[in-house]
Backbone as CSV, one residue per row, in Angstrom:
resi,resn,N_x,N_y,N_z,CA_x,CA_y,CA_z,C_x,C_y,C_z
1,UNK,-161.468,-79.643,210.804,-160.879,-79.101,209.569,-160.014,-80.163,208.926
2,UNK,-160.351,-80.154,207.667,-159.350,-81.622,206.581,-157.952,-81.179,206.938
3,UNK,-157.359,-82.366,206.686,-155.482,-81.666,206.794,-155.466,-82.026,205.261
4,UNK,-154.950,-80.460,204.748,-154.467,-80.614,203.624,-153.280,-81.303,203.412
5,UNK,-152.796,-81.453,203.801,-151.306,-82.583,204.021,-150.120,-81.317,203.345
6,UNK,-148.999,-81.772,203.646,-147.908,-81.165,203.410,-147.501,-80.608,202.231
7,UNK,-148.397,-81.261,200.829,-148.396,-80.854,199.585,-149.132,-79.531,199.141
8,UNK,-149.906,-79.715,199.353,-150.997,-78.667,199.650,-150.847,-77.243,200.005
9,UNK,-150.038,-77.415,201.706,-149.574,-76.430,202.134,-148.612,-75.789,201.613
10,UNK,-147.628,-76.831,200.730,-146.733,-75.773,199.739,-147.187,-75.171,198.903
11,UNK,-147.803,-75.828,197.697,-148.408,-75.284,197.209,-148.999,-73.576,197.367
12,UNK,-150.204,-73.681,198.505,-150.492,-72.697,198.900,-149.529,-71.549,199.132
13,UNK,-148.354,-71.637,200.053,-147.378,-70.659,200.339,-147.242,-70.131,198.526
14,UNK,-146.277,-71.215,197.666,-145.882,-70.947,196.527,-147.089,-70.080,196.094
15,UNK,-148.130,-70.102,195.998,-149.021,-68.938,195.557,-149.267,-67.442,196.197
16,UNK,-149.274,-68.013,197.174,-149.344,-66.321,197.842,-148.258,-65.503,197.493
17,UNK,-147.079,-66.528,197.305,-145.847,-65.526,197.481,-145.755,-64.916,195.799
18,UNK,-146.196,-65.790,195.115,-146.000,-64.615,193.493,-147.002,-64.072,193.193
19,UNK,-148.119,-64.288,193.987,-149.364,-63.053,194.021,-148.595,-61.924,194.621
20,UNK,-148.178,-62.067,195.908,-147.647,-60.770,196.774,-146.919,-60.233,196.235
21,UNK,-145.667,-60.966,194.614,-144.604,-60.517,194.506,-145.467,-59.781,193.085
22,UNK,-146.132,-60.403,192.459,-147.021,-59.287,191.242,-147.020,-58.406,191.379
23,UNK,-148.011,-58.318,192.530,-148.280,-56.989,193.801,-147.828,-56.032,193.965
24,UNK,-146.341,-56.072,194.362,-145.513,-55.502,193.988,-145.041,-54.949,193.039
25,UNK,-144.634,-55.625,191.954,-144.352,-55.133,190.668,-144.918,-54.222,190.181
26,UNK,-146.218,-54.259,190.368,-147.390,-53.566,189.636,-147.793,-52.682,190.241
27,UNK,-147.227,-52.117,191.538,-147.517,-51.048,192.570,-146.382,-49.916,192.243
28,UNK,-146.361,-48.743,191.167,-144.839,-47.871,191.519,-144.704,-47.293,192.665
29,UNK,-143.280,-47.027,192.991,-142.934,-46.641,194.043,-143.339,-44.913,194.187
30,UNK,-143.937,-44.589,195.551,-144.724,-43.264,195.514,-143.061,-42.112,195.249
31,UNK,-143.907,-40.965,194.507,-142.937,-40.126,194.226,-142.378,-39.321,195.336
32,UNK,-141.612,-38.757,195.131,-140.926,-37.950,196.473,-141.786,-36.455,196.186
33,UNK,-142.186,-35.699,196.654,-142.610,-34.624,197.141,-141.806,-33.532,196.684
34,UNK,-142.219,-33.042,196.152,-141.655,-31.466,195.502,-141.522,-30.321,196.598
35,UNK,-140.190,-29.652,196.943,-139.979,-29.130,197.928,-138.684,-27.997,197.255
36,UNK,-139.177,-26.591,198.153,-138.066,-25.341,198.169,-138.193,-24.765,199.700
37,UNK,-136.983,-24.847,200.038,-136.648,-24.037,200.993,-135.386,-22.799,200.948
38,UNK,-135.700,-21.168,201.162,-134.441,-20.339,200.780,-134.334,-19.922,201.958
39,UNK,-132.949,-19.923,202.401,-132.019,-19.165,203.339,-131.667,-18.301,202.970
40,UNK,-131.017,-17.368,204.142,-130.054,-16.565,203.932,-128.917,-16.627,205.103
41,UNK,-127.767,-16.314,204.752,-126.547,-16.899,205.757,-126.343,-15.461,206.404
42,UNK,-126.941,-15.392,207.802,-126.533,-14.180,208.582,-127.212,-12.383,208.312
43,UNK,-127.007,-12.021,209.132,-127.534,-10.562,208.801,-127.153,-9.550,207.528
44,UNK,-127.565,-9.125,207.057,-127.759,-8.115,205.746,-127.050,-7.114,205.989
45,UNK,-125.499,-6.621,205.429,-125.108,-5.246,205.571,-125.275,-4.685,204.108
46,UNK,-125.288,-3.347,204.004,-125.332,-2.660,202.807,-123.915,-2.779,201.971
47,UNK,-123.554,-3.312,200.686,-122.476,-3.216,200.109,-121.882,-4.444,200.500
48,UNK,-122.440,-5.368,201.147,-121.124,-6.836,201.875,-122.589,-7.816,201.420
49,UNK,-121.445,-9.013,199.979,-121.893,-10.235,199.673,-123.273,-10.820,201.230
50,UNK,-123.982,-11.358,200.525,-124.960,-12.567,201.283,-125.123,-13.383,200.891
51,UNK,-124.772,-14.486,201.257,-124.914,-16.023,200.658,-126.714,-16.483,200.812
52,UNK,-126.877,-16.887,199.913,-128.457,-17.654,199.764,-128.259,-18.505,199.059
53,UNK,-129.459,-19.161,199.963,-129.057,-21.435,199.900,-130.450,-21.563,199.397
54,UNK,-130.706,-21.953,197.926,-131.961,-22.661,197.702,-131.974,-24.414,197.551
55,UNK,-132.592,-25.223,198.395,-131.984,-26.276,198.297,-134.101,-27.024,198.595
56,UNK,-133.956,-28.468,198.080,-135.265,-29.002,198.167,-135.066,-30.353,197.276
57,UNK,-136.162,-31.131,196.932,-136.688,-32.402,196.056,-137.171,-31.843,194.958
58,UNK,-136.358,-31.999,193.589,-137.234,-32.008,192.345,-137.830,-33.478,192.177
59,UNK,-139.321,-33.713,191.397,-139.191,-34.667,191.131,-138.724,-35.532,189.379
60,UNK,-138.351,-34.453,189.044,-137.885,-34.382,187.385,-137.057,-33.082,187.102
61,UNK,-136.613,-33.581,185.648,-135.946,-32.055,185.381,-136.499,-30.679,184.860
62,UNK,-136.050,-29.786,186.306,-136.516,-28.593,186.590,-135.636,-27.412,186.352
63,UNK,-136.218,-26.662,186.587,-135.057,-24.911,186.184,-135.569,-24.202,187.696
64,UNK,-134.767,-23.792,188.421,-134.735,-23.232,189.543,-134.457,-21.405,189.663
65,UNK,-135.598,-20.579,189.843,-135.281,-19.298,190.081,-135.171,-18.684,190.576
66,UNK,-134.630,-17.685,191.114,-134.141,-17.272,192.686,-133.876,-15.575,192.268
67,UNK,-134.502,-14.832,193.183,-134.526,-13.558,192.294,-134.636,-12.442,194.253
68,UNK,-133.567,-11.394,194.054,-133.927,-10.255,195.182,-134.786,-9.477,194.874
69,UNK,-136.074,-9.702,195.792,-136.823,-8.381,195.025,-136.681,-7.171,196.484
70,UNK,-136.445,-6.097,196.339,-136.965,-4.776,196.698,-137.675,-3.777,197.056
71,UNK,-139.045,-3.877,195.927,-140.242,-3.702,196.020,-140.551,-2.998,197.315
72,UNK,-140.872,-4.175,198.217,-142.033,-4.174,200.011,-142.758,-5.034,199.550
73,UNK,-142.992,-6.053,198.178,-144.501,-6.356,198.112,-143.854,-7.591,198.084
74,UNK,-145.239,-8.431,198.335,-144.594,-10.141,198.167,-144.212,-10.741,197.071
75,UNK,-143.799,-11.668,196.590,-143.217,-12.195,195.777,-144.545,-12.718,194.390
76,UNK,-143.821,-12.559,193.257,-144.927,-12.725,192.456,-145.737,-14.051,192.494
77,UNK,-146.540,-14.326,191.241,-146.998,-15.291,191.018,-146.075,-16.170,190.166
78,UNK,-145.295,-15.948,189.733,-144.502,-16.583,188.809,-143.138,-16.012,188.531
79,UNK,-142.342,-16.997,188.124,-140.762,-16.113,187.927,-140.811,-15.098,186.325
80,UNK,-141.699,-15.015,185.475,-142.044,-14.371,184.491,-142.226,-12.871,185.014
81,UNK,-143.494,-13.030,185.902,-144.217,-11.762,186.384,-143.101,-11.011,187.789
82,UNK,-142.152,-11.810,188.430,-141.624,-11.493,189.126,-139.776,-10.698,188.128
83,UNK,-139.256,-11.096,187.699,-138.474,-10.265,186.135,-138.994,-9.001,185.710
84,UNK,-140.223,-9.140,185.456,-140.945,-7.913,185.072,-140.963,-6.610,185.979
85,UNK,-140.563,-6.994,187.041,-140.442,-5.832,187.866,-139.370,-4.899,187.708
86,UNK,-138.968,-3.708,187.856,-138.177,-2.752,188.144,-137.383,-3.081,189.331
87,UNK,-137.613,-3.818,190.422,-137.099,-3.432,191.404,-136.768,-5.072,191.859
88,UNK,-135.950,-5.516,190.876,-135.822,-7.174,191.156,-134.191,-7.300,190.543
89,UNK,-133.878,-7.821,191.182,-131.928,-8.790,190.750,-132.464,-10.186,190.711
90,UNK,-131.560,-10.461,189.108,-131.999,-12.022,189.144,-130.664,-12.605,189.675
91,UNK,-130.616,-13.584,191.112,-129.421,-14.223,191.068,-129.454,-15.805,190.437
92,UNK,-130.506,-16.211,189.693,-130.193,-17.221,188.736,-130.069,-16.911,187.517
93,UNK,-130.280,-18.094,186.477,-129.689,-17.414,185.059,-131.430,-16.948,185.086
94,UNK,-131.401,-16.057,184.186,-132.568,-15.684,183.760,-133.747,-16.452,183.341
95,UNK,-133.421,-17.839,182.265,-134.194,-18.692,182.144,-134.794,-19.737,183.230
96,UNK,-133.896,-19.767,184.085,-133.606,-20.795,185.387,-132.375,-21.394,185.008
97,UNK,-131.632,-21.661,186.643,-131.265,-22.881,186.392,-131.453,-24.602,186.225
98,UNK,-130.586,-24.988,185.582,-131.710,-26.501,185.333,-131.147,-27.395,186.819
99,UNK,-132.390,-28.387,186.966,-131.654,-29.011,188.157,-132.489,-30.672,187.345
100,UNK,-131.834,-31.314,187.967,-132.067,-33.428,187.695,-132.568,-33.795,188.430
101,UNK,-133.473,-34.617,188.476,-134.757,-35.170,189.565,-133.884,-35.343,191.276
102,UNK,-134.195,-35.636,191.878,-133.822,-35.753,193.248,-133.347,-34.490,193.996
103,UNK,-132.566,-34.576,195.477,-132.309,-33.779,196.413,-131.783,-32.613,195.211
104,UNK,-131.488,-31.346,195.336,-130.577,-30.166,194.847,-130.244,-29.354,196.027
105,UNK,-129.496,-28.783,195.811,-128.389,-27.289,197.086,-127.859,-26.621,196.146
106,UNK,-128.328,-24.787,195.916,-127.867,-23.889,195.287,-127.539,-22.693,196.422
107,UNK,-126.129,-22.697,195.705,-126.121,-21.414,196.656,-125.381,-19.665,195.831
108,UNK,-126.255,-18.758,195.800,-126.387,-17.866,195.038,-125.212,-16.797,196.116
109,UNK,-124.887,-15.084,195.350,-124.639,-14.286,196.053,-125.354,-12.938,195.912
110,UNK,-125.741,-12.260,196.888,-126.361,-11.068,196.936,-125.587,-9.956,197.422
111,UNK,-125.646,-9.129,197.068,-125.210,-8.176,197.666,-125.853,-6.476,197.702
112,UNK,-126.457,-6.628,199.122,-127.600,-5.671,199.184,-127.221,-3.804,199.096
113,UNK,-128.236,-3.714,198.288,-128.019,-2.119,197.961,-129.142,-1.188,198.878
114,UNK,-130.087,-2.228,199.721,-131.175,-1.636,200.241,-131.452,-2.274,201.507
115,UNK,-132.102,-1.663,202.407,-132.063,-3.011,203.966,-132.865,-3.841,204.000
116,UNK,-133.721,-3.417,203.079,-135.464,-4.684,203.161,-136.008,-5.181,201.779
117,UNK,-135.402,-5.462,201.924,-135.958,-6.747,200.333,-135.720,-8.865,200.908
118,UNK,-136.575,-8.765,199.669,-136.998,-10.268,199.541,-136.336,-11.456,198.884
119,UNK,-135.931,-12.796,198.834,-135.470,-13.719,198.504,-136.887,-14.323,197.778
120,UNK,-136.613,-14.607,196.652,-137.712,-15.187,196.015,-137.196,-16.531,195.246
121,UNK,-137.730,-17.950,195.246,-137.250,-19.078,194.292,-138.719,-19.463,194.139
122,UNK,-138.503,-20.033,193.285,-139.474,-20.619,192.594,-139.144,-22.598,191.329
123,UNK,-139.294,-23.254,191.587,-139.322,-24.225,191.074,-140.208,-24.826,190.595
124,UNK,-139.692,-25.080,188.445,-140.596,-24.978,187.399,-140.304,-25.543,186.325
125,UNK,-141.380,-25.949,185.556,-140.329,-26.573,184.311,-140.109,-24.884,182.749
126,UNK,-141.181,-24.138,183.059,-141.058,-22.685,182.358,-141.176,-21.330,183.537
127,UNK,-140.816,-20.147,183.122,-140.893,-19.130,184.068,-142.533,-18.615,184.171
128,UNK,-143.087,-19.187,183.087,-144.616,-18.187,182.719,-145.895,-19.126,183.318
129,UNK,-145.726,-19.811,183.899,-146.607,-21.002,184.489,-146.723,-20.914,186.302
130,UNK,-147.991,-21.298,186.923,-147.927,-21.611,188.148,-146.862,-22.367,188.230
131,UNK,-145.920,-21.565,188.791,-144.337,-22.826,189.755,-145.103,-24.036,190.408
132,UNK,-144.275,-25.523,189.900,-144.489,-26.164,191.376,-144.451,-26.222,192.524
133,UNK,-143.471,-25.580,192.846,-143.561,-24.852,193.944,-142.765,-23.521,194.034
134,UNK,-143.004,-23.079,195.858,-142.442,-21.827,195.084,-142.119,-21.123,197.019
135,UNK,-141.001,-20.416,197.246,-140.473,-20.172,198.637,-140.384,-18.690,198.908
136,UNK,-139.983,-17.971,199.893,-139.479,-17.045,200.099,-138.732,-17.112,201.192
137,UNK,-137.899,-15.696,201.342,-137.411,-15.603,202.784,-137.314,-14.012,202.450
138,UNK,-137.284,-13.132,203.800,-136.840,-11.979,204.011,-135.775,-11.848,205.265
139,UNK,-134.510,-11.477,204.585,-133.197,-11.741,205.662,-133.630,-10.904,206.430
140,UNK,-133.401,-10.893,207.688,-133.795,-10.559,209.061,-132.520,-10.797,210.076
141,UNK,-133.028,-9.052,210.946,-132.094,-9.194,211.929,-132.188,-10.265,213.003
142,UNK,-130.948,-11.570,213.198,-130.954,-12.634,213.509,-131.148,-11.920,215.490
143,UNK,-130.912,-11.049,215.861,-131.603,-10.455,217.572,-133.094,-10.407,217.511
144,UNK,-133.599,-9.883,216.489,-134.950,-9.732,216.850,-135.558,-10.572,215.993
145,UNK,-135.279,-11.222,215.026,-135.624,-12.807,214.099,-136.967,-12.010,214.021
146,UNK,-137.345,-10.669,213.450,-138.386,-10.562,212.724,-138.423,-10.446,211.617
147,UNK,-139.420,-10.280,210.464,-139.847,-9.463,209.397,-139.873,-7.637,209.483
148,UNK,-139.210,-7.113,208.543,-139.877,-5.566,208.689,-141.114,-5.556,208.544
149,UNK,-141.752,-4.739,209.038,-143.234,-4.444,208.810,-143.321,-3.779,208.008
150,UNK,-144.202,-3.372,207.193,-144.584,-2.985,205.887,-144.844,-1.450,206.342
151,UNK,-145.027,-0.473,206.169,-145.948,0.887,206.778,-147.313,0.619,206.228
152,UNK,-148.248,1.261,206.836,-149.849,1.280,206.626,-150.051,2.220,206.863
153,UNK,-151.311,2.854,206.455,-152.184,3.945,206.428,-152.198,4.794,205.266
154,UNK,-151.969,6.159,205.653,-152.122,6.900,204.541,-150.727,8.200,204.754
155,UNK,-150.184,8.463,203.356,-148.699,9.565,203.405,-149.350,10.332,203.907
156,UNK,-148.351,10.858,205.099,-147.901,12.015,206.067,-147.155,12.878,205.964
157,UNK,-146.331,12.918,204.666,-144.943,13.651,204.931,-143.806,12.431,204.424
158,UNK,-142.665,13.507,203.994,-141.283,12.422,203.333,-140.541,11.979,204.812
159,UNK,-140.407,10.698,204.554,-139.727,10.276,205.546,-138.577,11.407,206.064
160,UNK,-138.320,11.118,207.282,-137.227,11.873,208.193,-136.588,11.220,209.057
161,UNK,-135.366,10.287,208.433,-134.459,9.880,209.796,-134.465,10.265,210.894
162,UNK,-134.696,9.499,212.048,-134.489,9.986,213.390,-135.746,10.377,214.126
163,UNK,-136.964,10.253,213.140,-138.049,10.612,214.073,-138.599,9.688,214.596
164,UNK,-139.168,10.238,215.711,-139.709,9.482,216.656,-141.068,8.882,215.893
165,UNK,-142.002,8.949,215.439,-142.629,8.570,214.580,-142.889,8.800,212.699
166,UNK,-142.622,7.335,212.676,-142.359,7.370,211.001,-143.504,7.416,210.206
167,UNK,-143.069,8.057,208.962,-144.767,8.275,208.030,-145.347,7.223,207.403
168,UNK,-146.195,7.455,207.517,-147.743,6.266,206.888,-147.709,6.574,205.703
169,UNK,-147.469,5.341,204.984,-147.558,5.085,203.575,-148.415,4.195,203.186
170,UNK,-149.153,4.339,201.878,-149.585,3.389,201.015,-148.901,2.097,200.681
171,UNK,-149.747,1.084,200.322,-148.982,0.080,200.004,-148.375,0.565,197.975
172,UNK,-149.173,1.039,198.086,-149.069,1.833,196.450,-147.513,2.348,196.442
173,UNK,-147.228,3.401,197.175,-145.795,4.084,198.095,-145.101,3.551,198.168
174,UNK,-145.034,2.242,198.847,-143.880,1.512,199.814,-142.644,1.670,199.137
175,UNK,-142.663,0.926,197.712,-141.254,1.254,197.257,-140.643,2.066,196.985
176,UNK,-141.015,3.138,196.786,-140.944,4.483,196.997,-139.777,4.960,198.322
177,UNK,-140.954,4.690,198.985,-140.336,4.963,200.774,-139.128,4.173,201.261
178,UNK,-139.120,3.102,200.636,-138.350,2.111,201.015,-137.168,2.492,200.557
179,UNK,-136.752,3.051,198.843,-135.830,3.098,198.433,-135.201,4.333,198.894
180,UNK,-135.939,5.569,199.155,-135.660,6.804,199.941,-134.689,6.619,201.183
181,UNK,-135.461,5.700,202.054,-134.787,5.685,203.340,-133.646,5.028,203.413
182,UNK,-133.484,4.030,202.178,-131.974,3.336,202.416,-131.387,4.336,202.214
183,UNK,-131.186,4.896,201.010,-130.462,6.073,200.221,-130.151,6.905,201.837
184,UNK,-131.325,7.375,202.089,-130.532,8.453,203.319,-129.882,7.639,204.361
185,UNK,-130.580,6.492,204.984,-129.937,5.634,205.732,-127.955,5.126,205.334
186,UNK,-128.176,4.524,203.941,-126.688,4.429,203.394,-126.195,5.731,203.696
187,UNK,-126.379,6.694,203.284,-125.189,8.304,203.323,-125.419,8.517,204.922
188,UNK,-125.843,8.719,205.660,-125.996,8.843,207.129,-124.490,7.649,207.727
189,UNK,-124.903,6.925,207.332,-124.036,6.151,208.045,-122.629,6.233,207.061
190,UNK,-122.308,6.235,206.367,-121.388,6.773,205.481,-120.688,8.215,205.847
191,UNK,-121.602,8.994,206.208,-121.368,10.286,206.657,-120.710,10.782,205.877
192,UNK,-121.611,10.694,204.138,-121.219,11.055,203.339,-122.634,12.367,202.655
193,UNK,-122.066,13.417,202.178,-123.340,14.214,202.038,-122.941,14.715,200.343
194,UNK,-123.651,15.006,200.025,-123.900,15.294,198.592,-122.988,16.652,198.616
195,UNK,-122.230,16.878,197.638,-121.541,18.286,197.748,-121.404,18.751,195.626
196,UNK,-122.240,19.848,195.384,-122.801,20.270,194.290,-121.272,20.934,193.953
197,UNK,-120.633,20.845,192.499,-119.769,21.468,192.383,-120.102,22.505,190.754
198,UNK,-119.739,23.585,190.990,-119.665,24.601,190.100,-118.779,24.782,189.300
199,UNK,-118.843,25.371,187.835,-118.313,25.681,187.063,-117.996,27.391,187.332
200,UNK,-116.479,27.715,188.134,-116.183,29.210,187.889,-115.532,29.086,186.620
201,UNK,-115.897,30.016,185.562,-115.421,30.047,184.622,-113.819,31.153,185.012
202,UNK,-112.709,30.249,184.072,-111.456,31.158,184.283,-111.348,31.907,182.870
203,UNK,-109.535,32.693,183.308,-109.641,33.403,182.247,-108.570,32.904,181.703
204,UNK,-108.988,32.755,180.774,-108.267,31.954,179.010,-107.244,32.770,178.507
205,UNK,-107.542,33.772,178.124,-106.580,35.077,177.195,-105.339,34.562,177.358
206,UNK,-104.588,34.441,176.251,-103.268,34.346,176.008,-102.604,32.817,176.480
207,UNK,-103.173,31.872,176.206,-103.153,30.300,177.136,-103.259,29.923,175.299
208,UNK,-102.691,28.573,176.008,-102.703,27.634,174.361,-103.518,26.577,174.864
209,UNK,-104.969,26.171,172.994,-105.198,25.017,173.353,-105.419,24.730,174.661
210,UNK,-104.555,23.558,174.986,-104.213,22.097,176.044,-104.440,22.721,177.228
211,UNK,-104.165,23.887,177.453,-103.861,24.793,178.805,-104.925,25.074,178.921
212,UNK,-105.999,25.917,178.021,-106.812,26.277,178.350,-107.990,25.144,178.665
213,UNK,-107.878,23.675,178.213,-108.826,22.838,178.427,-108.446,22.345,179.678
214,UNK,-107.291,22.301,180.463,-107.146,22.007,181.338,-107.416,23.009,182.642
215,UNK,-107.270,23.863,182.070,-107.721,25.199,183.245,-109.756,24.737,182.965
216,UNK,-110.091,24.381,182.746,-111.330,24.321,182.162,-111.662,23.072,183.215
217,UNK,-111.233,22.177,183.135,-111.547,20.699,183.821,-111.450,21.233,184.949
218,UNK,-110.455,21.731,185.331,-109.766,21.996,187.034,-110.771,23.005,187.755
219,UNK,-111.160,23.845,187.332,-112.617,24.807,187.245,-113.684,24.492,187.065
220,UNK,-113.953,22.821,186.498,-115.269,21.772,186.534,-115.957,22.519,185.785
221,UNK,-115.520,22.823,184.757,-116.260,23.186,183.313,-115.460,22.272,181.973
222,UNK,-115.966,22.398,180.885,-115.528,21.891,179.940,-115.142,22.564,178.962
223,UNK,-114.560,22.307,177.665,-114.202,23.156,176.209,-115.252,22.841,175.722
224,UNK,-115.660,23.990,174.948,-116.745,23.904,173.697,-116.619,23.924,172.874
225,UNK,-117.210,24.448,172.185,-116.704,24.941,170.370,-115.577,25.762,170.321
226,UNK,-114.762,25.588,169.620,-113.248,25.904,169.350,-113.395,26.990,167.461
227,UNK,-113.064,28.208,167.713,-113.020,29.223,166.358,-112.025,29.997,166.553
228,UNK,-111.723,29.542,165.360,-109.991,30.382,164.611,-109.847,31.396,163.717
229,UNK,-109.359,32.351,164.376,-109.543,34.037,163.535,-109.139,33.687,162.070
230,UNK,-109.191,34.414,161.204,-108.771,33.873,159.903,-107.437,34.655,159.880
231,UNK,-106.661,34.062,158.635,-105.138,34.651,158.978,-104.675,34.346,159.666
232,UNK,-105.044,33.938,160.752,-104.390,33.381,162.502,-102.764,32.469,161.942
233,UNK,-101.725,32.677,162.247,-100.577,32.153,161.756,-99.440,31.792,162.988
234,UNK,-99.041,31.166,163.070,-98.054,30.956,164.003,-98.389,30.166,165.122
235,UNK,-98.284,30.283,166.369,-98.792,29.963,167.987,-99.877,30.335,167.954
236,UNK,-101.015,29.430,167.602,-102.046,30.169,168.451,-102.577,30.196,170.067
237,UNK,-103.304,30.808,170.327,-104.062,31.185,171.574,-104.961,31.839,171.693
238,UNK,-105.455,31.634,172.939,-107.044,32.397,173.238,-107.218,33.499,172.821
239,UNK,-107.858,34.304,172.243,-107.939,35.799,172.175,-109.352,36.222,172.794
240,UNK,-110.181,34.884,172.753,-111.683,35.445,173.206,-112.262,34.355,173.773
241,UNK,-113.271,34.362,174.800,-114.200,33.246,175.277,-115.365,33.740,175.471
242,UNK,-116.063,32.525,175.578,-117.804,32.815,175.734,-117.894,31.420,177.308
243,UNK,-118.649,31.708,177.961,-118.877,33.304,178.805,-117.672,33.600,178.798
244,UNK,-117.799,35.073,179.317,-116.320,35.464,180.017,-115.753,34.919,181.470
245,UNK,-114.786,35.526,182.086,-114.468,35.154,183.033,-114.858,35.348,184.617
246,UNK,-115.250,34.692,185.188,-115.716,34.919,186.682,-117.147,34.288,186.944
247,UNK,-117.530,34.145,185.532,-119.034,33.546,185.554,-119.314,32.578,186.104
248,UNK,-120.438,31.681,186.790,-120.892,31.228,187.793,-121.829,30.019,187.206
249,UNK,-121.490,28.855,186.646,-122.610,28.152,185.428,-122.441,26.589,186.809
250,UNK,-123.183,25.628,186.225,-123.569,24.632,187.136,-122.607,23.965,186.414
251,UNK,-122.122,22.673,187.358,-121.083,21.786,186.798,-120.901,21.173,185.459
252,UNK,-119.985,21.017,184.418,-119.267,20.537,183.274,-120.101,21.480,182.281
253,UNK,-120.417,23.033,183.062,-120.857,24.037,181.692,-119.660,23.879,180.568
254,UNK,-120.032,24.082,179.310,-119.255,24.204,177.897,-118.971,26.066,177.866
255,UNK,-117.394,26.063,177.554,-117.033,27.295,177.429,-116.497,27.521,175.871
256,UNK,-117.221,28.340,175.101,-116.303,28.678,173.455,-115.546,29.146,173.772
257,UNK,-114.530,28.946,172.936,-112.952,29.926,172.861,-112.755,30.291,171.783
258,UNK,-111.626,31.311,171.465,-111.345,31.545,169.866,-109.828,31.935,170.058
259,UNK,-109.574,31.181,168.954,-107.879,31.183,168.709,-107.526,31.780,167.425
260,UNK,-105.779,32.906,168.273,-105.846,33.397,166.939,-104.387,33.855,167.333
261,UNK,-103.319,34.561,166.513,-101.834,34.604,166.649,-101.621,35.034,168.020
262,UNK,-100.297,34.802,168.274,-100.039,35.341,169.639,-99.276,36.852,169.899
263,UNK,-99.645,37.697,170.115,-99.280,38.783,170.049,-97.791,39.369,170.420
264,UNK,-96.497,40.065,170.149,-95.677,39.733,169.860,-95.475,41.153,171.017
């Protein structure tokens, strides 16, 4: 092999190295990967804040949406179609929030009105478009680190706390069932029960006005239409009501009265 001699060999180096360094130049650097991951901080009580962490890689500027859904069903196709629901809390702004290319950490608050619902984010540059990407979580009891199971089959009967076997619902149902059983579940444990209050109607005769609307409230009825005898002069007061007294009407019934002198 010739010896290129020592000139040569520089040469050569000096070329490779601003080919390699072109090379470079002209190669962009690969993008970072578009990523959502949602938490939730600890177990779910009814009525007590939950912290949720949406955190990931934008690779540009994005709007981030993060929404509780309720439902039983999975999370939509989009943060548009997921809004549209009845049975959804948005904990971002409605449009999204905006986030700036690189790492982001959001952390939202919930505070559950039901035991089984969903964490939904989604990361996008609009709400009405396939998300770039897009996460869930369902907070879970951190002992048994499962998912609730959904019910299957077909309705049996309205749910009944405490039974030994629970009713088969439609997926059609679920939210239905779902929202039922918190409701009784919340008052059960509350050991709070519904208590219906009645309107006894009292008796008015000879009461002024103010008195008689207040005997009215206190009796969980209300004043109604108010008529004044003609001539009526001086103090007035009740002389007549509609219903009369002792009557039995469902809560904040309206009672007429009629005012007219006070008898001497």
């Amino acid at each position: 092999m010739a010896d290129w001699g020592i000139d040569n060999r520089r040469r050569w180096w000096l070329g490779s190295a601003v080919i390699a360094s072109s090379i470079a130049l002209a190669t962009p650097a690969l993008a970072q990967a578009e990523s959502l991951t949602i938490t939730s901080g600890g177990k779910p009580t009814l009525g007590q804040p939950l912290s949720i962490t949406a955190k990931g890689i934008a690779d540009g500027a994005h709007s981030l949406f993060v929404y509780a859904d309720y439902s039983g069903y999975s999370c939509a196709s989009n943060p548009y179609n997921e809004h549209d629901k009845a049975s959804v809390v948005a904990l971002s702004s409605v449009t999204g929030d905006p986030l700036a290319a690189g790492s982001y950490s959001m952390i939202y608050s919930y505070t559950p009105t039901v035991e089984l619902f969903r964490i939904c984010g989604y990361l996008d540059d609009t709400p009405s478009d396939v998300p770039d990407v897009s996460a869930s979580d369902t907070p879970a009891d951190p002992v048994n680190n499962q998912e609730p199971e959904l019910p299957t089959g077909t309705w049996s009967g309205p749910p009944v706390l405490g039974s030994s076997e629970p009713p088969h619902i439609t997926l059609e149902t679920a939210a239905e069932y779902y929202e039922r059983v918190a409701r009784e579940q919340a008052a059960q444990k509350a050991g709070q029960q519904s208590i219906i209050q009645r309107c006894v109607v009292p008796s008015l005769k000879g009461e002024s006005l103010s008195r008689a609307k207040q005997a009215l409230l206190h009796a969980h009825c209300k004043l109604g239409k108010v008529h004044r005898d003609r001539g009526a002069r001086g103090t007035l007061v009740v002389t007549g009501q509609t219903p009369s007294h002792d009557k039995t009407l469902s809560q904040g019934a309206a009672v007429a009265v009629t005012l007219g002198s006070r008898k001497r």
